[in-house]
C-alpha positions in Angstrom: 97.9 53.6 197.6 96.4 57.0 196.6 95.9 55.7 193.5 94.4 52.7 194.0 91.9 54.4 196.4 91.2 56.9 194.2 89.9 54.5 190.9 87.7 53.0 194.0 86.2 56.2 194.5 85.7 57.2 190.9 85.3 54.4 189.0 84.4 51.2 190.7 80.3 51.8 190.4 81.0 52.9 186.8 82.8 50.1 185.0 79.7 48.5 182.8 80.5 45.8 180.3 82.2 46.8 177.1 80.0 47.6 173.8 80.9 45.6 170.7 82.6 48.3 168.3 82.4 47.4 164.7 83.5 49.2 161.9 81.3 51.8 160.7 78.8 50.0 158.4 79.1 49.7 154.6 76.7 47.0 153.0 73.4 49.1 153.7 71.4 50.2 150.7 72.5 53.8 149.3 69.1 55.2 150.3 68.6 54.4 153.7 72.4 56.0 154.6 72.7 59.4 155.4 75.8 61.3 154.0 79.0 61.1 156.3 79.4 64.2 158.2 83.2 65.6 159.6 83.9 67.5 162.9 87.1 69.0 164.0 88.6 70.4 166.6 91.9 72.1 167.5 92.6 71.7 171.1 94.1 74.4 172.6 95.2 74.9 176.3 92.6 76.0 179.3 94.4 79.4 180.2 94.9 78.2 184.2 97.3 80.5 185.5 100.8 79.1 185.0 101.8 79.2 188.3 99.0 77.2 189.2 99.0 74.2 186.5 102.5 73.8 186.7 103.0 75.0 183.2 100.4 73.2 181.4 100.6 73.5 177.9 98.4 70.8 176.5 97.2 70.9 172.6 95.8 68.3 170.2 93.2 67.6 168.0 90.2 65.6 167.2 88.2 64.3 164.4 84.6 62.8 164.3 82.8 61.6 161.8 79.1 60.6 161.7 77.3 58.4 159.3 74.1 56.4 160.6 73.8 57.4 164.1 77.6 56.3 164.6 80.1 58.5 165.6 83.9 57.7 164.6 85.8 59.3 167.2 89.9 60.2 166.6 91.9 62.3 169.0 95.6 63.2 169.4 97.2 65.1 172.0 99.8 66.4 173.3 101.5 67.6 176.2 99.3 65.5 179.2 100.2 64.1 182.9 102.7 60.8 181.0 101.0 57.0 182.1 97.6 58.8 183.6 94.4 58.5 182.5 92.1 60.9 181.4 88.8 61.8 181.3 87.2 63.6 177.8 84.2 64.6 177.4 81.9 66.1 174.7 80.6 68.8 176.5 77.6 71.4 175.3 74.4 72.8 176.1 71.9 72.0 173.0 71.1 74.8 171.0 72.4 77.4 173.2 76.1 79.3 172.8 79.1 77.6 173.8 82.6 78.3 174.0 85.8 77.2 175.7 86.7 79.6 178.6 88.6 82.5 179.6 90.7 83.6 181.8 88.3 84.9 183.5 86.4 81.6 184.5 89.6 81.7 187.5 87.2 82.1 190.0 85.9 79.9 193.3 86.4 76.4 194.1 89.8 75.3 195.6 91.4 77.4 193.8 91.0 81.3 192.4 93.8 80.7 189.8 92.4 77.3 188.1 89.6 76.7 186.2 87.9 74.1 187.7 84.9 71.8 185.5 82.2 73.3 187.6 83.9 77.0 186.8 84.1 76.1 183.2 80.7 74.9 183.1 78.7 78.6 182.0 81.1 78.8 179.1 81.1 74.8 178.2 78.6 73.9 178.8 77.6 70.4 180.8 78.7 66.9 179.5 76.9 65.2 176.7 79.1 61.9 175.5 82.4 60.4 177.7 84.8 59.2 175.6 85.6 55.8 177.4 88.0 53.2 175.9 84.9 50.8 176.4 81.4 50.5 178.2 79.4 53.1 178.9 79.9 56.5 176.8 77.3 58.3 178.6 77.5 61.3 181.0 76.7 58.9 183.9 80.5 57.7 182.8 82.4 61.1 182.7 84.2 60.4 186.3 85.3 56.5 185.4 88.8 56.8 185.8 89.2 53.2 185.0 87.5 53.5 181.3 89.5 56.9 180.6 92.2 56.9 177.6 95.9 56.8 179.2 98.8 59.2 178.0 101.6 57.3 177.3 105.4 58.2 179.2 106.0 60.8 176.7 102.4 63.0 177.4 101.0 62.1 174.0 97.5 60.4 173.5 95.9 58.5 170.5 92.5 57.7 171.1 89.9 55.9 168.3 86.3 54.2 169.1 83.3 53.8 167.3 79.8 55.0 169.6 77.0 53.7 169.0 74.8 55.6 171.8 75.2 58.8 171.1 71.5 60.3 171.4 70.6 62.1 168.4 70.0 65.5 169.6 73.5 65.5 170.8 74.9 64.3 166.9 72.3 67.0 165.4 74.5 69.8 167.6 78.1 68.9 166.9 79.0 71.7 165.3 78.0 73.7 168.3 79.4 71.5 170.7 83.4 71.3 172.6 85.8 68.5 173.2 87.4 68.9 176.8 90.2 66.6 178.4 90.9 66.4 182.3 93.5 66.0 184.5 96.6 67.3 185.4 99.5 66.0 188.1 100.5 69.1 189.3 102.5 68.2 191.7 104.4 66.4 189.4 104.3 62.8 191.7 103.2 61.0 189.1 99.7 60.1 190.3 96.3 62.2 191.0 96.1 63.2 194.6 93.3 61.7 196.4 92.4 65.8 197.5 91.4 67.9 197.4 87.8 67.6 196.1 85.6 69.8 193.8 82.3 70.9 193.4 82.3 67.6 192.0 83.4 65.8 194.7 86.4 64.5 192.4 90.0 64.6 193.4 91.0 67.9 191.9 93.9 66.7 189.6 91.7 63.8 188.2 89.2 66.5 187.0 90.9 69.8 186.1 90.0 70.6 182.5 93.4 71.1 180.4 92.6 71.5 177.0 89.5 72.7 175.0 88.3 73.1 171.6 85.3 73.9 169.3 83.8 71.4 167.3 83.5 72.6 163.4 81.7 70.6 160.6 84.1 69.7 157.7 84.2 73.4 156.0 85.9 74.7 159.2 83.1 76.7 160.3 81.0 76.5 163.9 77.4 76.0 163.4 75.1 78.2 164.8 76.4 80.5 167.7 80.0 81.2 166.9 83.0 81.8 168.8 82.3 84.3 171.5 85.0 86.7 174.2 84.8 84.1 176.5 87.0 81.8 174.2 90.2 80.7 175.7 93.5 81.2 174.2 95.9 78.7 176.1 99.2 80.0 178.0 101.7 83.0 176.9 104.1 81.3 178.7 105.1 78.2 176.1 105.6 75.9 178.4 105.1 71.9 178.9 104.7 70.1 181.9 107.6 69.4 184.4 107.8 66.1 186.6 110.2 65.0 189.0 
């Protein structure tokens, strides 16, 4: 019942009808294209303290590739809550430094030894594009639960869609830009806990940030800003999740 309630909560007002997705387009005229530009990113575990996460030791990675104003989204991980869903984001302030965070982003909310999304949000900045399975890809959709990408029974995730709405300020910053993914069972029950609730005002487990990763353009490099001390280096522990 928890979890019923809970996709009531977060993502009954969001559900919009889904966008077509067609393949990205090839018949218009070589000078009116632009040339196809390549992000990637490696994500690497938010450094929670392991006590707290319950060993959480996601990792993945992501491709994106714009051509046109359409962004071809691919990401893999690894390592997630198995048969939940969950939430990723595109998350950055424009034209301003970003980074994935520290250890030292532990602080407040309802817990000092996780890094909640309101904690993280100095370092990552605030969410630009949800990547939602269909409908709406917008910020306004970064807590639909319903629309969120599901790990299968093994913890792994494979994620592709076509946006069409990405706003082009947002495509012009990529390469300065983060991919974050949410949510953790840490109990280990095998569903997120209706409480507590975040800054957010989100079940905690539906929205805890778990893995993190700079987006480069496709000579491995970060445009702009750069990688700064904030940046967050996963677990020294090794672990995986553990459920009962």
């Amino acid at each position: 019942m928890r979890n019923r309630s809970l996709f009531t909560v977060l993502a009954g007002a969001a559900l919009l009808p889904a966008l077509a997705i067609p393949a990205l387009a090839t018949d218009a005229p070589t000078d009116d294209r632009r040339d196809a530009t390549t992000y990637q990113a490696r994500l690497d575990p938010v450094p929670h303290h392991p006590q707290a996460d319950g060993g959480s030791d996601v990792s993945g990675h992501a491709t994106l590739v714009e051509v046109d104003g359409e962004l071809k989204v691919e990401v893999r991980a690894y390592g997630l809550s198995p048969l939940l869903p969950h939430l990723m984001h595109i998350h950055g302030e424009l034209e301003a430094q970003n980074e994935c965070p520290g250890p030292q982003f532990r602080k407040g909310g309802v817990s000092d030894r996780l890094i909640e999304t309101v904690d993280g949000l100095p370092s990552y900045g605030p969410i630009q594009v949800t990547f939602s399975t269909e409908g709406d890809t917008s910020p306004a959709a970064a807590l639909s639960l319903g629309t969120a990408p599901v790990a299968d029974a093994d913890g792994k995730l494979a994620y592709q869609r076509v946006l069409l709405d990405v706003p082009n300020d947002v495509l012009d910053e990529l390469g300065d830009l983060h991919i974050v993914i949410h949510g953790s069972d840490l109990d280990g029950d095998g569903m997120y806990d209706a409480t507590p609730l975040t800054a957010l005002g989100a079940p905690l487990e539906a929205e805890l940030p778990v893995a993190c990763g700079q987006l480069e353009d496709g000579d491995g490099q970060a445009r702009g800003h750069g990688q700064g001390q904030g940046q967050g280096q996963g677990h020294d522990h090794g672990k995986g999740h553990h459920h009962g």
